[in-house]
VOSE-325751 format. One record per residue (C-alpha): residue number from 1; x, y, z. Coordinates in Angstrom, 3 decimals. Layout:
<atom seq="NUM" c1="X" c2="Y" c3="Z"/>
...
END
This chain:
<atom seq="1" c1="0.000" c2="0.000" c3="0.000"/>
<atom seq="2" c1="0.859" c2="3.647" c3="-0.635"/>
<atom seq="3" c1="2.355" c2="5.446" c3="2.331"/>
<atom seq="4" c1="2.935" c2="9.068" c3="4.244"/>
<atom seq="5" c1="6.508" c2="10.015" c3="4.826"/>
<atom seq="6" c1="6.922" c2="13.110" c3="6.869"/>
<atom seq="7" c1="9.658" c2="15.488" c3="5.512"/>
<atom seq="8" c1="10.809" c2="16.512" c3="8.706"/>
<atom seq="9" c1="13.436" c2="19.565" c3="7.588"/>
<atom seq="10" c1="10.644" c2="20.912" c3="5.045"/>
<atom seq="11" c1="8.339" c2="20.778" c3="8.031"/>
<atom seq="12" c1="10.740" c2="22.408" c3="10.604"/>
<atom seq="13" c1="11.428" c2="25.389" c3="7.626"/>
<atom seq="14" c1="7.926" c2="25.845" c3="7.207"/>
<atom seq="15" c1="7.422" c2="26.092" c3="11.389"/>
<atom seq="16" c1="9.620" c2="28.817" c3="11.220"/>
<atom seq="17" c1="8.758" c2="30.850" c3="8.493"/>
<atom seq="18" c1="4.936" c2="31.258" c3="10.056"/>
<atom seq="19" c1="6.198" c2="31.774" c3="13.731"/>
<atom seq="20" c1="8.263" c2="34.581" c3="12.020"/>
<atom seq="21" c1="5.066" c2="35.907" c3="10.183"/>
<atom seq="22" c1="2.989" c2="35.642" c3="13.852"/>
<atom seq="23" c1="1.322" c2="32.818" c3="12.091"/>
<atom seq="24" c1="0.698" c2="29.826" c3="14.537"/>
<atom seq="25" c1="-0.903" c2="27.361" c3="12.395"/>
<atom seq="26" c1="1.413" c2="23.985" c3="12.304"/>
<atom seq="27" c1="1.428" c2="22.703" c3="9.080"/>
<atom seq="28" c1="3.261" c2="19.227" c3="8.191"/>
<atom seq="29" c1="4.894" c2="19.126" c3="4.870"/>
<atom seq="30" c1="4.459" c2="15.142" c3="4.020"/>
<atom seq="31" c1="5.175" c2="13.062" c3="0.964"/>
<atom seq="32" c1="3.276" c2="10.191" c3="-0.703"/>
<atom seq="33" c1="5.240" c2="7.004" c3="-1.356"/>
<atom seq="34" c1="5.183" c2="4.119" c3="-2.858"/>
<atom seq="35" c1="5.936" c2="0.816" c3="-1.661"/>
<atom seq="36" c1="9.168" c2="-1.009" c3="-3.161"/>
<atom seq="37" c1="6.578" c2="-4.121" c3="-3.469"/>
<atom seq="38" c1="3.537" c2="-4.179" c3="-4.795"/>
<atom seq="39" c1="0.581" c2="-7.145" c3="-5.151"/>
<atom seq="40" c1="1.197" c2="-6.984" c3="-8.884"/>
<atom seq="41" c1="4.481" c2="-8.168" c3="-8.306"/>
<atom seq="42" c1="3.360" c2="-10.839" c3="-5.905"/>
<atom seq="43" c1="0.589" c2="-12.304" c3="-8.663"/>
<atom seq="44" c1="3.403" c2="-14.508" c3="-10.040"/>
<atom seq="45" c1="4.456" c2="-17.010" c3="-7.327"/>
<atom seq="46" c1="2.498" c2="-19.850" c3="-7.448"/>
<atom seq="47" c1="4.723" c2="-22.467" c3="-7.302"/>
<atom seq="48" c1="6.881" c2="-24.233" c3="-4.902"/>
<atom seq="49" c1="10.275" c2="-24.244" c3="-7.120"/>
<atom seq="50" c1="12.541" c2="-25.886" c3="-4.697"/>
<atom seq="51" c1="13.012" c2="-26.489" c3="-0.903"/>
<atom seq="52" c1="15.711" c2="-28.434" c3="1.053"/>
<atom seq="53" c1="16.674" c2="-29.343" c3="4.201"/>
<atom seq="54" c1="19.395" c2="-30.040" c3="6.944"/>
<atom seq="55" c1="19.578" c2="-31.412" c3="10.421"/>
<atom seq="56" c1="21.624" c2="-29.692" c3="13.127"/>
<atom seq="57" c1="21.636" c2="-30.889" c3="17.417"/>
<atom seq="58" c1="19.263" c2="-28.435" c3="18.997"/>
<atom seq="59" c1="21.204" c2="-29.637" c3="22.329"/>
<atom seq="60" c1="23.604" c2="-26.969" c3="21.401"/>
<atom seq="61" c1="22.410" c2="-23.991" c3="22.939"/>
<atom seq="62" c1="24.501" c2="-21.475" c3="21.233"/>
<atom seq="63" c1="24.676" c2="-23.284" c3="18.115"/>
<atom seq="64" c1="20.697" c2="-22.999" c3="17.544"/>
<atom seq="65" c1="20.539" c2="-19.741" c3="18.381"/>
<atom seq="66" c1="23.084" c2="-18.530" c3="15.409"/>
<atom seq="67" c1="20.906" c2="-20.951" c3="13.614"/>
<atom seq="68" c1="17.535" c2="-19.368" c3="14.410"/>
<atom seq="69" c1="18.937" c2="-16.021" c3="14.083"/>
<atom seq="70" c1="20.795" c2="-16.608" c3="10.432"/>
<atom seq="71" c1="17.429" c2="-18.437" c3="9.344"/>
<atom seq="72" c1="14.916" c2="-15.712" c3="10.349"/>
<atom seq="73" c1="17.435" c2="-13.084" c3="8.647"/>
<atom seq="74" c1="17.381" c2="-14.355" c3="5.347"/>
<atom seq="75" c1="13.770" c2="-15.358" c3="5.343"/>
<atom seq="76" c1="11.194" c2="-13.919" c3="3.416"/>
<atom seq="77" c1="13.088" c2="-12.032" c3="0.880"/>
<atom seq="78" c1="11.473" c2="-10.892" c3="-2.760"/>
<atom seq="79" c1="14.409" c2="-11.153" c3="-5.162"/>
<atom seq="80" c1="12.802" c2="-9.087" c3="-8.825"/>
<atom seq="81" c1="14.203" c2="-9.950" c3="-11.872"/>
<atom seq="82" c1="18.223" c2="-9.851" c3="-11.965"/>
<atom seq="83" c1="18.255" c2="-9.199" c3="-8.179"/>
<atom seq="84" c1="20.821" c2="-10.730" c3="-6.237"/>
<atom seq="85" c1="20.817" c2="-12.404" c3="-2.814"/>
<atom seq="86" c1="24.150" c2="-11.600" c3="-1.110"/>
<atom seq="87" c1="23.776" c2="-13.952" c3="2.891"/>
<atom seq="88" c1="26.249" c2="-11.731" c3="4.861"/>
<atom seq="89" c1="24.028" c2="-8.664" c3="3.865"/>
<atom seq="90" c1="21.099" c2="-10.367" c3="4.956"/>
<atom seq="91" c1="22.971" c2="-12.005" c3="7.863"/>
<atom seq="92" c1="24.910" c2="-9.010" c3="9.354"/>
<atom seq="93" c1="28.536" c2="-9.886" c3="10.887"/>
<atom seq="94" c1="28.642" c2="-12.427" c3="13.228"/>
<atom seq="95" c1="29.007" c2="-10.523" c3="16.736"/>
<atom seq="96" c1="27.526" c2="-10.900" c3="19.712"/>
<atom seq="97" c1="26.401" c2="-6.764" c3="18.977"/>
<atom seq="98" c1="24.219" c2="-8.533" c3="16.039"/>
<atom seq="99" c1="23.458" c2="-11.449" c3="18.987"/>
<atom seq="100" c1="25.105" c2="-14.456" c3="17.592"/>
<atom seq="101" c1="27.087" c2="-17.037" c3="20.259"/>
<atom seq="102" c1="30.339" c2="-18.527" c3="20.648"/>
<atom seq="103" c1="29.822" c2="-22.736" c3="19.164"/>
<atom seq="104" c1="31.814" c2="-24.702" c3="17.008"/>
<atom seq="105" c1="33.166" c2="-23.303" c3="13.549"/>
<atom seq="106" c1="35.205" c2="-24.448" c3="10.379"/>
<atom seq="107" c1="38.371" c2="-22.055" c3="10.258"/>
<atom seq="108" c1="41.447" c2="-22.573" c3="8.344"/>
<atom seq="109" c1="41.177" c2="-26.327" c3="8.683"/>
<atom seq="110" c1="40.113" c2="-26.928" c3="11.890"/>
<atom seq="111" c1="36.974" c2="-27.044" c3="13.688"/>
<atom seq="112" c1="37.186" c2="-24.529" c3="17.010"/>
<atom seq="113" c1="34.611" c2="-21.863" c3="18.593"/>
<atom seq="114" c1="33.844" c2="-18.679" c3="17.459"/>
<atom seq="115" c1="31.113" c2="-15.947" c3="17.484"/>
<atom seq="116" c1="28.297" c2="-17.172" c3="14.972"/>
<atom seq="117" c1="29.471" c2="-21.026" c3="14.809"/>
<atom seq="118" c1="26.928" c2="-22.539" c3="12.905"/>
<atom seq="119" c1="25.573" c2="-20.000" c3="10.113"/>
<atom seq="120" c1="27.134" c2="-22.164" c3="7.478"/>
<atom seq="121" c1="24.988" c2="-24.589" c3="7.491"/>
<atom seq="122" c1="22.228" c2="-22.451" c3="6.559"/>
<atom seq="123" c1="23.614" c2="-20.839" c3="3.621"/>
<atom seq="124" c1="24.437" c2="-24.305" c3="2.758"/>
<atom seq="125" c1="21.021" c2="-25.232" c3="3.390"/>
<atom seq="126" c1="19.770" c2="-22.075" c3="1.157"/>
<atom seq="127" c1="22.706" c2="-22.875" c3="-1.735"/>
<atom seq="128" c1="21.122" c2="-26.091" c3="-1.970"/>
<atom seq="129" c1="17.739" c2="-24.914" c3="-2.528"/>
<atom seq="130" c1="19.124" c2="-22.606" c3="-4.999"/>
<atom seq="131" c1="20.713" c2="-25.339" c3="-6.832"/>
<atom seq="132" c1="17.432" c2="-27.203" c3="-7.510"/>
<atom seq="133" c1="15.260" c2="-23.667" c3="-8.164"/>
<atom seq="134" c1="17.885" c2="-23.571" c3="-11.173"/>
<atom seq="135" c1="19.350" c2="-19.850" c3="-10.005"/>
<atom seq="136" c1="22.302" c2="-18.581" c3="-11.063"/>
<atom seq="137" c1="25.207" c2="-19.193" c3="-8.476"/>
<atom seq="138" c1="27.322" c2="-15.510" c3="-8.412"/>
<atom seq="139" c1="29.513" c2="-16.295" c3="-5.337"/>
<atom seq="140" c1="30.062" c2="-19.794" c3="-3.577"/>
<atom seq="141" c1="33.017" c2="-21.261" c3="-1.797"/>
<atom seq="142" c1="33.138" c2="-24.814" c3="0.100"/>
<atom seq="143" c1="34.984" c2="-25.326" c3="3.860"/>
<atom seq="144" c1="38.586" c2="-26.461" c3="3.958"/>
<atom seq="145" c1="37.165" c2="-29.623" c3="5.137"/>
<atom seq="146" c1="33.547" c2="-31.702" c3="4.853"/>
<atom seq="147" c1="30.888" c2="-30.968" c3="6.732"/>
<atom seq="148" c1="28.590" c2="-33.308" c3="8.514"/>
<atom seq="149" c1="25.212" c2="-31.735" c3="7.297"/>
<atom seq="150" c1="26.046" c2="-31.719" c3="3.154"/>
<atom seq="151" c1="27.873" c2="-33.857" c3="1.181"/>
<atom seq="152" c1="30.606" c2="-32.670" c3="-0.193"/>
<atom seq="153" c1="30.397" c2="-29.941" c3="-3.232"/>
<atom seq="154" c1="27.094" c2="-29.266" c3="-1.737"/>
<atom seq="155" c1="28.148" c2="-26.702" c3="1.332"/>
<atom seq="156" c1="28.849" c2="-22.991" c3="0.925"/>
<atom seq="157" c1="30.686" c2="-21.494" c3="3.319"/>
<atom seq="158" c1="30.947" c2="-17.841" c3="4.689"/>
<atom seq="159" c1="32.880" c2="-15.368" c3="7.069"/>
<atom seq="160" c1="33.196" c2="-11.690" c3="8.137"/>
<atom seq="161" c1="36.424" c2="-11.333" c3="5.996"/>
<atom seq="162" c1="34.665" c2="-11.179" c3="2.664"/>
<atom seq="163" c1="33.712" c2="-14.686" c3="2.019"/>
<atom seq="164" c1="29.845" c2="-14.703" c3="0.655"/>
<atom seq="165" c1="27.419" c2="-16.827" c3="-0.801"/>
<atom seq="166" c1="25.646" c2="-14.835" c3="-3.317"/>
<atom seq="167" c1="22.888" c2="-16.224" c3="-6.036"/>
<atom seq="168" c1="20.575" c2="-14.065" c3="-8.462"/>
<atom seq="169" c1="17.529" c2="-14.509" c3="-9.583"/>
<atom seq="170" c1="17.769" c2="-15.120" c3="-13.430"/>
<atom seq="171" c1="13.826" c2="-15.646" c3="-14.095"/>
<atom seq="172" c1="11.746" c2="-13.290" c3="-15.658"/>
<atom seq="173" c1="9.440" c2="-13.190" c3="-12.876"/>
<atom seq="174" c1="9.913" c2="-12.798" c3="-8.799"/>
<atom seq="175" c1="11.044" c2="-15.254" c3="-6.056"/>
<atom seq="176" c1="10.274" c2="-15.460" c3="-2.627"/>
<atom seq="177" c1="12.971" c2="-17.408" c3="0.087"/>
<atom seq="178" c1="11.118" c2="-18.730" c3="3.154"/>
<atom seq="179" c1="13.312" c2="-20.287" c3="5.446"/>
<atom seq="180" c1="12.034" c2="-21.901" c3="8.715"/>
<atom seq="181" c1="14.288" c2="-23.398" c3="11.816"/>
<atom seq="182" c1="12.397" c2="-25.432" c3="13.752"/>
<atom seq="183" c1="13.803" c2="-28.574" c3="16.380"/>
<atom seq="184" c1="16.943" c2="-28.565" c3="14.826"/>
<atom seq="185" c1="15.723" c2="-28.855" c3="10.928"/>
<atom seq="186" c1="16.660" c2="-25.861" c3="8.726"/>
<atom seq="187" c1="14.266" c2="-25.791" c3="6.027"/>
<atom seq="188" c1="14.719" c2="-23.378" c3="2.890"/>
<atom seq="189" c1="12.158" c2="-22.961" c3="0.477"/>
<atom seq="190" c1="11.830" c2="-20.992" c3="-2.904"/>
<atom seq="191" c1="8.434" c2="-20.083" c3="-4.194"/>
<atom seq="192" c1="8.372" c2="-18.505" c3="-7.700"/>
<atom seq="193" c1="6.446" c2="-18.824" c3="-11.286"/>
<atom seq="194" c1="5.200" c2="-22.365" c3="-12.179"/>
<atom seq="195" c1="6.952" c2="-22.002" c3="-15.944"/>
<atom seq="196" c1="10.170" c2="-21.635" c3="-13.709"/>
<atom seq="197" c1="9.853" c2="-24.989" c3="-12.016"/>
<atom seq="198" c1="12.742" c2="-27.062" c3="-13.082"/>
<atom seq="199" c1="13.262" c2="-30.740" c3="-13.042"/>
<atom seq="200" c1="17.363" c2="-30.975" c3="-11.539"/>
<atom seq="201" c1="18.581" c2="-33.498" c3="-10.476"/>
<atom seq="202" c1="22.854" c2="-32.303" c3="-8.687"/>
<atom seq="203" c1="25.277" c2="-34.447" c3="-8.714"/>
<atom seq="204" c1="29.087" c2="-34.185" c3="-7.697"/>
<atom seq="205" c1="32.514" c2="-35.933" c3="-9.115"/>
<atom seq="206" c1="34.274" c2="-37.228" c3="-6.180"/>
<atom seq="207" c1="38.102" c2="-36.897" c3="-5.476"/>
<atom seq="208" c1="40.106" c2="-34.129" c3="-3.762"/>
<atom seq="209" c1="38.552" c2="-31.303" c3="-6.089"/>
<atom seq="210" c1="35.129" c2="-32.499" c3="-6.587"/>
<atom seq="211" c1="33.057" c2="-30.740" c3="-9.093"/>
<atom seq="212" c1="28.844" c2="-29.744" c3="-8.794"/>
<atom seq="213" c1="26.893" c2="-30.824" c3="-11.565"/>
<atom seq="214" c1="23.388" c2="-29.558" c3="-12.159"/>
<atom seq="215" c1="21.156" c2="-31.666" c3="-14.811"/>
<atom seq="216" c1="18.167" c2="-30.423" c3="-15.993"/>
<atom seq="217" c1="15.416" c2="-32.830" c3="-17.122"/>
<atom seq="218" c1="11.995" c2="-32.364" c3="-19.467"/>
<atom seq="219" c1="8.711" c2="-33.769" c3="-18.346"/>
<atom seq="220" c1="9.663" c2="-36.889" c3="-20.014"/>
<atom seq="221" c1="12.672" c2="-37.154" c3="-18.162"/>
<atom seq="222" c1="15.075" c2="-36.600" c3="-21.085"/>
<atom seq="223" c1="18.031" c2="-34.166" c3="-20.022"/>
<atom seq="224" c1="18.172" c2="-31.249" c3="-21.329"/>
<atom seq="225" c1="21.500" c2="-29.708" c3="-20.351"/>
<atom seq="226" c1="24.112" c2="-29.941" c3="-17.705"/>
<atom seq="227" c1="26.055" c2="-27.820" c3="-16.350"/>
<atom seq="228" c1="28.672" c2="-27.707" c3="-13.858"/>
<atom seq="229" c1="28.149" c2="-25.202" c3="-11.188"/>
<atom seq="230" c1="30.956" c2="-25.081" c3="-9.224"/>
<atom seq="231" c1="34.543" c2="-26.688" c3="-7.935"/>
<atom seq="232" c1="35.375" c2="-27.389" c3="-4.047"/>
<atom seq="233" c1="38.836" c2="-28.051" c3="-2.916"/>
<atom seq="234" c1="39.026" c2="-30.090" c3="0.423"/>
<atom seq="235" c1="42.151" c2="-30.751" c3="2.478"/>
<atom seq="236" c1="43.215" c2="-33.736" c3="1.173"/>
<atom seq="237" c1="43.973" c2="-35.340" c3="5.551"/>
<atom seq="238" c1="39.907" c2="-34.901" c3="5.677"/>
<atom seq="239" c1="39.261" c2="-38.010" c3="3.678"/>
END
């Protein structure tokens, strides 16, 4: 819905100049705006175009906090046409300012604790979905070693120091990410247009640098194309 913004300097100027004049009428100077979303926009998604899951221990305390608080931050976002979905923007940095806790985290090899421990498996979680919505990967880069929630070439990993996961939305129509945590199962869903609803099936070569295949399929289940998405390098002691 349209909107009133008060234009609080035009307002202030105009308080002035009829206090000067011995005129004591207070008059607001507001603008009409528009919203940046509008229900013709929203017409379009009518289809479920991918969702996916992972499992996490909701015994950790700490750990399912960063993973309530990552989830609910990059939840229901409209990407338009050619918009792009950057997590850390969505996410904030991982400080205990922004609320996240100390648990267990994947840095430089190693599994220790640090402040937001845990926020990588939902934009894993969320890449995943993205793989099988058939959007366009921009920016994705796998932990120095496996994880336990993905398989490998299927985790994206991300950090305060300029690593992001970042997809776009390369439909002619508008999608809608709806993420949910809930007793320890992240659960990322993308809603879009029903003539965007892909049939993918991802699959990865296995070895040291494993690659990310994504296949697409017709109704008959002939493939169409595939394509490989993107390369992970794990340390090769992890295996």
């Amino acid at each position: 819905e349209s909107g009133l913004e008060l234009d609080i300097e035009a307002s202030k100027t105009n308080f002035i100049k009829n206090l000067e004049n011995t005129n004591f009428d207070e008059e607001l100077i507001v603008a009409k705006i528009e919203p940046e979303v509008n229900s013709n926009d929203l017409e379009g998604i009518d289809t479920l175009l991918a969702s996916y899951s992972t499992v996490a221990s909701p015994g950790d305390a700490n750990r399912s906090e960063n993973l309530r608080l990552a989830t609910e931050r990059t939840s229901d976002i409209l990407l338009m046409p050619g918009q792009e979905f950057s997590y850390n923007n969505y996410t904030g940095e991982r400080t205990k300012e922004n609320g996240y806790k100390d648990a267990h985290v994947i840095s430089g090899g190693e599994v220790t604790f640090g402040t937001g421990g845990g926020v990588c498996q939902v934009s894993s979680t969320i890449f995943n979905s993205v793989l099988y919505a058939g959007l366009d990967i921009v920016t994705r880069i796998n932990h120095s070693i496996p994880s336990t929630y993905v398989g490998l070439g299927r985790d994206a990993t991300v950090n305060d120091s300029g690593i992001d996961f970042v997809f776009k939305n390369n439909y002619k129509h508008p999608v809608f990410i709806k993420n949910n945590y809930k007793d320890g199962v992240i659960k990322c869903q993308i809603f879009g247009h029903k003539s965007d609803k892909k049939n993918i099936e991802i699959s990865t070569k296995y070895g040291y640098n494993i690659t990310t295949y994504r296949t697409y399929y017709d109704n008959n289940k002939k493939e169409i194309k595939k394509e490989a998405v993107c390369t992970s390098a794990y340390l090769s002691r992890s295996h």
